[in-house]
C-alpha positions in Angstrom: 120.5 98.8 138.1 120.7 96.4 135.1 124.4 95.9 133.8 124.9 97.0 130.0 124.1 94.4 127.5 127.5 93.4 125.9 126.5 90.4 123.5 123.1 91.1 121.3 120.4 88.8 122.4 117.2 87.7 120.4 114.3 86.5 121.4 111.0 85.5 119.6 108.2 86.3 121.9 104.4 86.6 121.2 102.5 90.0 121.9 98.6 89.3 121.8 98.0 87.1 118.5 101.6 88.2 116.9 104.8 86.3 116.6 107.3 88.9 117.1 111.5 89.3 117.7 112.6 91.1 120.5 116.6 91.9 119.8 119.1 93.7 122.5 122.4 95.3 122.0 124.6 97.0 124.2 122.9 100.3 122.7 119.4 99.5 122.5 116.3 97.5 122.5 114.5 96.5 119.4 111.1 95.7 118.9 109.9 93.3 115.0 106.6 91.9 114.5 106.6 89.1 111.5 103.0 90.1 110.6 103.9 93.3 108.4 107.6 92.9 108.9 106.7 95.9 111.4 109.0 97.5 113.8 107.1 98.2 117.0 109.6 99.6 119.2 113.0 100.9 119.4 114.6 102.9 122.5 118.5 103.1 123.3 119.3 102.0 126.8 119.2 105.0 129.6 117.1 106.9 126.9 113.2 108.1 126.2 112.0 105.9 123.2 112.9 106.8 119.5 109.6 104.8 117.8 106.0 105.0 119.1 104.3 102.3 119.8 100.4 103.1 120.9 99.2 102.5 124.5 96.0 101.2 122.7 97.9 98.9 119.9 96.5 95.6 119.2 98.2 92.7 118.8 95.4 91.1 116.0 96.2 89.2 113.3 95.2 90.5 110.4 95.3 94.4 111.5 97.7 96.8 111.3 99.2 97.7 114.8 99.0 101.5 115.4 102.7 102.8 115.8 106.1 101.3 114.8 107.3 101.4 111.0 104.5 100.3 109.1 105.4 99.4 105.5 102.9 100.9 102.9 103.4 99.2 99.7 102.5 98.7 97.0 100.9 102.4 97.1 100.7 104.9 99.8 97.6 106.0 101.2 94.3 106.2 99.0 95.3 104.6 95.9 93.1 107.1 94.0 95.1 109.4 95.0 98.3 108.3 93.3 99.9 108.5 89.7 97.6 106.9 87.0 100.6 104.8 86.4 100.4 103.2 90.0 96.7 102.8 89.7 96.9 100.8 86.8 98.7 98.3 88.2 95.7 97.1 90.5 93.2 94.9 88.5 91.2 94.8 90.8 88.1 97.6 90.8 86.6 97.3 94.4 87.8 99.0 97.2 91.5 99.5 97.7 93.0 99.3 101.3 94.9 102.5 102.6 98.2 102.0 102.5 98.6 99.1 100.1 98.2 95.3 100.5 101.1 94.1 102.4 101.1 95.7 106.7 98.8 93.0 108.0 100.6 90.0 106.1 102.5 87.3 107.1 106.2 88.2 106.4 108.9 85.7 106.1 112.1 85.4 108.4 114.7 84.9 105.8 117.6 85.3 108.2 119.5 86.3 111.7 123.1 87.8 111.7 124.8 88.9 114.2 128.4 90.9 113.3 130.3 93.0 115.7 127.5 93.9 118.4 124.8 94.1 115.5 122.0 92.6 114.3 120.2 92.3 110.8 116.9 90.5 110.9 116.1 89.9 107.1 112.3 89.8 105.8 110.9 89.0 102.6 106.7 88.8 101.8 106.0 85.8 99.5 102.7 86.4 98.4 104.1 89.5 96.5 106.5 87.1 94.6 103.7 84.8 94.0 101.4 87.5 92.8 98.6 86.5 95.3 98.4 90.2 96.4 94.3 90.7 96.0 94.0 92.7 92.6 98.1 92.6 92.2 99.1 89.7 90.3 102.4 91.0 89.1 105.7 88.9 90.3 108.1 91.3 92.8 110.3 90.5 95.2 109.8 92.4 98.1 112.2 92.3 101.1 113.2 94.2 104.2 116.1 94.6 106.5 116.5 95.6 109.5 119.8 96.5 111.5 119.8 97.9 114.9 123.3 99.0 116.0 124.5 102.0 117.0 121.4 103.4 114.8 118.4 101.5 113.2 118.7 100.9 109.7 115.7 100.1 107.3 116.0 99.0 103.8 112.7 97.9 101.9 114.1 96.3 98.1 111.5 95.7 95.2 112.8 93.7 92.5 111.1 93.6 89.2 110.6 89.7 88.2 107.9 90.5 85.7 108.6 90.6 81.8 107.1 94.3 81.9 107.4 97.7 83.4 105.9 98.1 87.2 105.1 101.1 88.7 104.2 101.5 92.6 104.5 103.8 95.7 105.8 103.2 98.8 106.7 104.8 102.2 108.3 103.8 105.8 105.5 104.9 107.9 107.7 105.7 111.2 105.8 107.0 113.7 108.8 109.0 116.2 108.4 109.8 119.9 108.3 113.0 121.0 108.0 115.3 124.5 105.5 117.6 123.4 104.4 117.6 119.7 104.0 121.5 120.5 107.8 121.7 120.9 108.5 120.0 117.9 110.1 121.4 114.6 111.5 119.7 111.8 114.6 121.1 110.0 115.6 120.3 106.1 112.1 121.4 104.7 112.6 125.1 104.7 112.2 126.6 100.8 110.2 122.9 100.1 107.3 122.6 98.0 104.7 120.5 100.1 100.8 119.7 99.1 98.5 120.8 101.4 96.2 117.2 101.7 94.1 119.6 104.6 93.2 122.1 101.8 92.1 120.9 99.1 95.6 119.2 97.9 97.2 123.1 97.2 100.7 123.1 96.3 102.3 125.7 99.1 106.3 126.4 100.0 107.6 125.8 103.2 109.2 128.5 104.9 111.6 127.7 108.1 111.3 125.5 110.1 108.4 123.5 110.4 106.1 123.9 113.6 103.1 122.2 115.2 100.2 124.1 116.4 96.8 121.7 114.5 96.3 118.9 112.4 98.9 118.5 109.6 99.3 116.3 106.8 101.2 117.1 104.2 103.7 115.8 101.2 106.7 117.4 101.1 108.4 117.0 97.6 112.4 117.3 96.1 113.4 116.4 99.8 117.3 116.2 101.2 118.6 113.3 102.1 118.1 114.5 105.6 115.5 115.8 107.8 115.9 116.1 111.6 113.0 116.5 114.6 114.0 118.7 117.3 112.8 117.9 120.1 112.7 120.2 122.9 111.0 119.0 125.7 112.9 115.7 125.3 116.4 117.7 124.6 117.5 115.7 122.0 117.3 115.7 117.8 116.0 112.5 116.2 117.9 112.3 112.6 116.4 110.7 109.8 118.7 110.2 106.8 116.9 108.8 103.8 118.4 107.0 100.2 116.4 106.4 97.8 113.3 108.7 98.4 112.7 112.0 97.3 109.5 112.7 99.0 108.2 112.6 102.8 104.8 112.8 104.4 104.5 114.8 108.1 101.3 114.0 109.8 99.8 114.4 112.8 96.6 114.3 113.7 95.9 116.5 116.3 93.0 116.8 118.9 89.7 116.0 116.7 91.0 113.4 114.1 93.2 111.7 117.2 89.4 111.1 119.1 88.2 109.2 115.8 91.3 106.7 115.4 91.4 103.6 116.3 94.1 101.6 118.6 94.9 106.0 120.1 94.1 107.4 123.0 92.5 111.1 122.8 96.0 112.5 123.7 98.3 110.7 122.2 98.7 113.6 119.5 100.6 114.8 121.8 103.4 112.4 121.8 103.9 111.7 118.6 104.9 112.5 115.0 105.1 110.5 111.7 107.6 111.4 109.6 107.5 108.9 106.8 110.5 108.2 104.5 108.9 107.8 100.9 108.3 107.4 96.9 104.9 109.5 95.9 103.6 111.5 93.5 106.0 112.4 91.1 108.7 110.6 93.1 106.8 107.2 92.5 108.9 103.9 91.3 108.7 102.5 88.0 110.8 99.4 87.7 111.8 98.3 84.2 111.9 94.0 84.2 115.0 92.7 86.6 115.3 96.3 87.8 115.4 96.7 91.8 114.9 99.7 93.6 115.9 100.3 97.8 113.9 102.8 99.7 116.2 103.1 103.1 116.3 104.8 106.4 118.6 105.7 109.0 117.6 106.9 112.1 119.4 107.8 115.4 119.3 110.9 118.0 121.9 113.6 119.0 121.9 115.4 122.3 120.4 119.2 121.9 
C-alpha cells in the first residue's frame, strides 16, 4: 500500500508526442499537458477519478486530446453560432475551427509554486499576445492557472492590450467522471432557461433536476454560481463553483453521436459528462482597452 504523499512532487513527463506536468499532493494527483494548457487528469488519492481522460486519447501534437479541461477560446463552438460582436473579431473568412484557435497550441510555462502542500502551475499562450492567432490579429494576454490542493482551481485571465473594444467567448470544457451517466443529475439548473441546440436552438425552462436518458446539448443561461453532479452509482457529488460566468453548456453525446467521435470508445457515453464553465451568448465578454476579465472554476467532491 503506497504511504500518503506529504510534500507535492512535480514531474515533467511526455505522453505520446506531448510534453506534460504530472503534480502530486498529499490529496491528489494531477495531470497538465503544455500543448493547450490542458488538464488531462485529476483523481484524489483512495478515490474514482474527478476529470475524464479518454481510453482512446491521443497524445498528437497539433490535436486536441479528447477529455480533460480543454480551453475554448477565443469563441466557443461554431463561431457562426455566436454574437455578431464575436464574429467580427475574426478577419479571417474561411473556415473557423470549433472551439476557437488556441487547444492544440503550444502554451508557455510561466511558473511553479509550491505553498503549504499546493501547487499553481502558471500558463500563458504567446501567439495570442502576438496576434499570430490565424484570422485574430488583435493583442490579448491570455493566461491560465492552475492549483490543485485540497480542490482544483482554474482561472483563464484575458487582458485587453489593444487600443479598442474586443469581444470573445470562452468556456472550460471539463469533461467529469461519472458511474453511470444514467444515474446522473445535476442540481442548480431547476427554473433555468437553457437553448435546446438538439431542436432547432428553442429556448425551453428547466424544471428540477436535470436527468440523462439521450443525447443532450444544451446552454443553460443566468446560471448560479454553483452547480453540482450527483452521482449515484459513484456515491459521491462533484461540485463545480464558477466566478465570472454566467452561462454553462451540459453535453453528452450519447449512443449514436458517441460511435461517430473520434479518440471515444462506443461506450464511453456512459462514463462521462461535460459540464463546461462559460461566457456565451448573451453572457459573451467584451473587454474595453487595458480591461481584464477571469473566467474561474472550482471543483471538488462531497461524499453522498
Amino acid at each position: 500500500m503506497n504511504e500518503p504523499f506529504t510534500a507535492p512532487q512535480v514531474e515533467r513527463i511526455e505522453m505520446g508526442e506531448l510534453p506534460c506536468w504530472r503534480i502530486k499532493t498529499a490529496a491528489a494527483e494531477l495531470l497538465v499537458a503544455e500543448q493547450g494548457a490542458q488538464v488531462l487528469s485529476y483523481q484524489r488519492h483512495g478515490e474514482q477519478p474527478l476529470i475524464w481522460l479518454s481510453e482512446q486519447a491521443e497524445f498528437r501534437r497539433g490535436l486536441s486530446v479528447r477529455g480533460g479541461v480543454p480551453v475554448c477560446w477565443p469563441w466557443f463552438g461554431d463561431l457562426a453560432r455566436n454574437p455578431a460582436g464575436v464574429r467580427a473579431m475574426r478577419e479571417d473568412h474561411g473556415p473557423a475551427p470549433a472551439h476557437g484557435e488556441v487547444r492544440g497550441r503550444d502554451w508557455r510555462l510561466q511558473d511553479i509554486a509550491k505553498e503549504n502542500g499546493a501547487v499553481t502551475l502558471t500558463f500563458d499562450l504567446p501567439q495570442s499576445a502576438s496576434g499570430e492567432l490565424p484570422g485574430w490579429p488583435h493583442a490579448l494576454d491570455l493566461t491560465l492557472a492552475i492549483r490543485l490542493d485540497e480542490r482544483l482551481d482554474l482561472s483563464l485571465t484575458t487582458r485587453n492590450r489593444s487600443s479598442y473594444r474586443v469581444a470573445l467567448s470562452q468556456a472550460l470544457h471539463t469533461y467529469l467522471a461519472v458511474g453511470d451517466i444514467r444515474e446522473v443529475g445535476i442540481e442548480g439548473l431547476d427554473g433555468l432557461r437553457y437553448i435546446e441546440t438538439l431542436e432547432d436552438w428553442d429556448e425551453r425552462h428547466q424544471r428540477g433536476i436535470l436527468n440523462f436518458a439521450g443525447e443532450t446539448d444544451r446552454i443553460y443561461l443566468d446560471t448560479p454560481p454553483r452547480l453540482d453532479l450527483v452521482d449515484a452509482s459513484w456515491k459521491r457529488r462533484i461540485c463545480l463553483e464558477a466566478s465570472g460566468s454566467h452561462s454553462a453548456i451540459v453535453w453528452n453525446p450519447w449512443i449514436d453521436k458517441a460511435a461517430r467521435l473520434s479518440q471515444f470508445a462506443d461506450d464511453a457515453w456512459q462514463r462521462m459528462l461535460c459540464i463546461e464553465t462559460a461566457n456565451v451568448l448573451d453572457d459573451a465578454v467584451e473587454l474595453a482597452p487595458e480591461q481584464s476579465a477571469t473566467l474561474a472554476l472550482c471543483l471538488w467532491s462531497e461524499p453522498l
